[in-house]
N, C-alpha and C positions, 0 to 999 in steps of 0.2 A: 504494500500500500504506500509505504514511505511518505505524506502526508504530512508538512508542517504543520498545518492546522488540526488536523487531528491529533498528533504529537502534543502540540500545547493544549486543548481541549482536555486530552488523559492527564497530563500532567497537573493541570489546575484540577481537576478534580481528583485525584491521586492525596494532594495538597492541601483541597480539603477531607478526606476523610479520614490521613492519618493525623491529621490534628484533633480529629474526634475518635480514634480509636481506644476505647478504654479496652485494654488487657490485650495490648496489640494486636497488628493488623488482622488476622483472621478475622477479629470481631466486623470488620467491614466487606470480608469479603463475598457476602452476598449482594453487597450494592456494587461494589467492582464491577461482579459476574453481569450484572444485569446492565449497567452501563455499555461495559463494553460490546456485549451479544445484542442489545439494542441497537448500537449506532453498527453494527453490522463487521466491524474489526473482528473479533472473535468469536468462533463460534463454540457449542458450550464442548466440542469432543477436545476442541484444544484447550479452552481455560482449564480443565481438570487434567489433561495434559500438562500442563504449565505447571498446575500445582502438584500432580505426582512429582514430575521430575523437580522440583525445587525441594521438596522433603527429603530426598533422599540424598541431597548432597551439600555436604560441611558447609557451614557459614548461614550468614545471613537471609536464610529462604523466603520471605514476602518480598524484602528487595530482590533475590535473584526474578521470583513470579513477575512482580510488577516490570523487571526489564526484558523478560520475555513477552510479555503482554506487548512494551514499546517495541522493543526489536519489531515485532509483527505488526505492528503500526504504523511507525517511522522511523524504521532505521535504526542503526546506531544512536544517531543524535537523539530519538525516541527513546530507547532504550536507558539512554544517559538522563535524559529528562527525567524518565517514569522514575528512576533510580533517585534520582536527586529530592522528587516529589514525595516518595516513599517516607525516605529516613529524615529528610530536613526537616519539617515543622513539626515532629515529635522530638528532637533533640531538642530545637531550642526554646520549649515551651518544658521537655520534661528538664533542664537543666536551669529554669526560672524556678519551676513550680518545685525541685528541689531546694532551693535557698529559700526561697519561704517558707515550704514543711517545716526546714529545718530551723527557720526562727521562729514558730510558732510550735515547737515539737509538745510543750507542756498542755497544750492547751488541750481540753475537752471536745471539741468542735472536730477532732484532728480524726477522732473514734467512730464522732458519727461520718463522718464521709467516709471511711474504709469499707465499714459496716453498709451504707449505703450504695459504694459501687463494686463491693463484692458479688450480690447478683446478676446485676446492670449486666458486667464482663461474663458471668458464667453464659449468662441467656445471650449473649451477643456470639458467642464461640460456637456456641449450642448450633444458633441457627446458621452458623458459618458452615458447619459440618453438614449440614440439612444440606443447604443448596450445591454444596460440592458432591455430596452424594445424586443429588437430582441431575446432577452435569454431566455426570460420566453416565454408561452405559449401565443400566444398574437391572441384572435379573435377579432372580431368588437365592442363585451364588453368592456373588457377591454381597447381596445384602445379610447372608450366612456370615459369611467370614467377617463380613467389618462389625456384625454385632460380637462374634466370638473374640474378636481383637478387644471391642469395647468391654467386654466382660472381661475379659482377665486382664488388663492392665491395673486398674484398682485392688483384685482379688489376689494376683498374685506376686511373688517379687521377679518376672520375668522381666529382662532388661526389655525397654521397647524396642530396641532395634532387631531383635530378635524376630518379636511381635511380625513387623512393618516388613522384614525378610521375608516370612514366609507365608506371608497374604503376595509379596511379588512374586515370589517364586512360582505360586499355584498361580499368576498371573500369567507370567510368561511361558505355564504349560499351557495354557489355555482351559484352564479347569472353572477360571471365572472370568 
């Protein structure tokens, strides 16, 4: 597509939404998904493409996703943007909103907002996983194994990478 104007379009909205991302980005990415498959950029086999392949490798994975989204948009310089829009306005809003926490640590006020955006992030993650399940190709396998993942991450001390191995592996038999 390579697209300036599309390019800066993702980007500003990239821009805003990790600025509203409580309990990082996943929490926004059902509005991502639907942005981007709306304006006709991605379609949903590649954003869950996007997001497979970002989970499974070292580093920063919503930045790697969000520069695959650009790449697929505009280019390089898209990719660069998406990347910059990603990480920028949560660093420098969470590195404000650290020195204030931390002049006001004593106070009362500090418990109820913890308390209060403890759900907020849960149900925002929650429905992140919803919409990336709806994205990808989802029969009654798949939706086997990703509940069996979801069960036993809490229940057992199985590392998750283990977990995430070998939901790929029956992936790449083609078993799901």
């Amino acid at each position: 597509m390579n697209s300036p104007s599309a390019s800066l379009a993702l980007a500003a909205h990239l821009a805003l939404l990790s600025s509203i991302s409580f309990g990082g980005f996943p929490s926004v990415l059902p509005d991502v998904h639907n942005f981007v498959t709306a304006n006709g950029w991605v379609t949903d086999r590649q954003f869950a493409d996007f997001f497979a392949i970002s989970q499974v490798v070292p580093g920063p994975n919503m930045i790697l996703m969000m520069s695959f989204v650009g790449l697929k948009v505009g280019g390089v310089p898209g990719a660069i943007a998406s990347a910059l829009a990603t990480f920028g306005p949560p660093c420098l809003m969470y590195y404000t909103a650290y020195r204030l926490w931390d002049r006001f640590r004593d106070r009362p006020w500090q418990q109820i907002v913890r308390r209060g955006l403890a759900p907020l992030t849960i149900g925002l993650v929650i429905a992140g996983g919803y919409v990336m399940t709806r994205a990808g190709d989802v029969g009654w396998q798949s939706a086997l194994v990703t509940g069996a993942a979801v069960g036993l991450m809490p229940g057992t001390h199985l590392n998750p990478l283990w977990i995430l191995m070998t939901g790929g592996v029956l992936g790449g038999l083609g078993l799901v």
